[in-house]
C-alpha positions as CSV (number, residue, x, y, z in Angstrom):
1,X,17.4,38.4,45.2
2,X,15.1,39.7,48.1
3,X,13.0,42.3,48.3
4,X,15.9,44.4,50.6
5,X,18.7,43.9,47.7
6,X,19.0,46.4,44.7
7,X,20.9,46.2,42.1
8,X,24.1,48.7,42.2
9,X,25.2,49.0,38.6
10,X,23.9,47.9,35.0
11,X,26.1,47.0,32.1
12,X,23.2,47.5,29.7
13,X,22.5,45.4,26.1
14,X,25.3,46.6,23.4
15,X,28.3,47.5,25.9
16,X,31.3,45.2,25.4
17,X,33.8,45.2,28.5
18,X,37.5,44.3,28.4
19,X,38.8,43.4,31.3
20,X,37.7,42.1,34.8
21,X,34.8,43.6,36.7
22,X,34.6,43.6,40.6
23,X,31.3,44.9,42.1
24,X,30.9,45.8,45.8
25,X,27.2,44.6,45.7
26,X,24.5,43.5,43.2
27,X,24.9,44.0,39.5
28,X,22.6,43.4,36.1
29,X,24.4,42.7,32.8
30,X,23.0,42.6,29.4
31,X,26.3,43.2,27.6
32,X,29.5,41.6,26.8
33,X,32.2,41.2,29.4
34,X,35.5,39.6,28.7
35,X,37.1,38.9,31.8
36,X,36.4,38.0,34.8
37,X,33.3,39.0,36.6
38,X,33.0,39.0,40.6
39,X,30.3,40.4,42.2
40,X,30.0,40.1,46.4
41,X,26.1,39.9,46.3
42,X,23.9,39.2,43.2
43,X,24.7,38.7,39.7
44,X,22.1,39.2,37.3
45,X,22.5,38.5,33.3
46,X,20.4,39.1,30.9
47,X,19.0,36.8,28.1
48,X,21.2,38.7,26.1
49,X,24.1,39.4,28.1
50,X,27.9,37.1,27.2
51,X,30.4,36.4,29.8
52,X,33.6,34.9,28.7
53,X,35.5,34.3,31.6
54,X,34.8,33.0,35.0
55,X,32.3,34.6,37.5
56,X,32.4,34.6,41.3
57,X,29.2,36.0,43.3
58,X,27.2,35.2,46.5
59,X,23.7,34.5,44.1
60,X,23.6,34.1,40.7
61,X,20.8,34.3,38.0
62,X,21.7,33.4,34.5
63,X,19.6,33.9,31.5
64,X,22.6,34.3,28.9
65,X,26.0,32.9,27.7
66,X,28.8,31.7,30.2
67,X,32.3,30.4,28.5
68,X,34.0,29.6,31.8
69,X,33.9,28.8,34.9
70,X,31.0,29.6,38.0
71,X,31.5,29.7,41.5
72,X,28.7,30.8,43.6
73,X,28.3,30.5,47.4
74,X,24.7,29.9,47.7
75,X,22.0,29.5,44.5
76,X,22.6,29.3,41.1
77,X,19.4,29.5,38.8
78,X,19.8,29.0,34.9
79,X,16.8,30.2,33.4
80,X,15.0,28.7,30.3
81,X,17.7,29.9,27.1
82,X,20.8,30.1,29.3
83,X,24.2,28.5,27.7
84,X,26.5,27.4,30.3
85,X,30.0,26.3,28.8
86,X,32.1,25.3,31.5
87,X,32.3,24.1,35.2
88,X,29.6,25.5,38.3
89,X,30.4,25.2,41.6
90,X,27.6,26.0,44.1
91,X,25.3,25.0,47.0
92,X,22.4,24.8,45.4
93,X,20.9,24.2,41.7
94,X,17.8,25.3,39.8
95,X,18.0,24.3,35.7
96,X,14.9,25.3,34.3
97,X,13.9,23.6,30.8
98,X,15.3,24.7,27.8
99,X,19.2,25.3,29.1
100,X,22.0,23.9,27.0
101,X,25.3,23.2,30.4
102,X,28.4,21.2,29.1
103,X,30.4,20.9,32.4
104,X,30.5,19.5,35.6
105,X,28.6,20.5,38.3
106,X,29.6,20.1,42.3
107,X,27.3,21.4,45.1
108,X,29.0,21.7,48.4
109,X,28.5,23.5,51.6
110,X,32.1,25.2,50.7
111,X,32.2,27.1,47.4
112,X,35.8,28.0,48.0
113,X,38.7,26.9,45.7
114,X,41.5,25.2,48.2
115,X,44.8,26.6,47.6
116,X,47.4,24.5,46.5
117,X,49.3,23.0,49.5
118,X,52.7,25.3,50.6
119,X,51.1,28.4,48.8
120,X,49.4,30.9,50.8
């Protein structure tokens, strides 16, 4: 996150969500979300903070618990604590000591799923 970007909402520690999120910007969680989480800048979560569902953001910085999937367009950084279940797909990687990640990782230039062929 630069020195320009600010963070647009909070979900602060204790607050559960049901449902998906979408954020026109950057966001900081510390609660619970269950659903999907898509954020068009910066995605923030706390050492307390549990998403379970899959997340979709520009930059990504991870200090809690993930059950799903990741897609993010640029960095991804799990910070020391972090719990990754599932499957990141990003350009670029920073795993700091002290993360637990079962998945699979790819690092492309194009974090975008392909469509199935015929759909649109």
């Amino acid at each position: 996150m630069t020195k320009e970007e600010k963070i647009d909402s909070v979900l602060g520690k204790g607050t559960t969500v049901n449902g998906d999120i979408n954020i026109n910007g950057s966001t900081k969680i510390d609660g619970t979300v269950k659903g999907n989480v898509s954020v068009k800048d910066c995605l923030i979560l706390g050492q307390d903070s549990t998403i379970k569902g899959s997340i979709r953001c520009k930059t990504a910085i991870i200090g809690g618990r993930i059950e799903g999937n990741i897609n993010v367009k640029e960095l991804v950084e799990f910070q020391s604590g972090a719990n990754m279940l599932g499957d990141v797909i990003c350009r670029g990687l920073i795993v700091q000591e002290g993360v637990f990640f079962e998945g699979n990782c790819k690092m492309s230039q194009k974090t975008e799923e392909k469509k199935p062929e015929g759909k649109q």
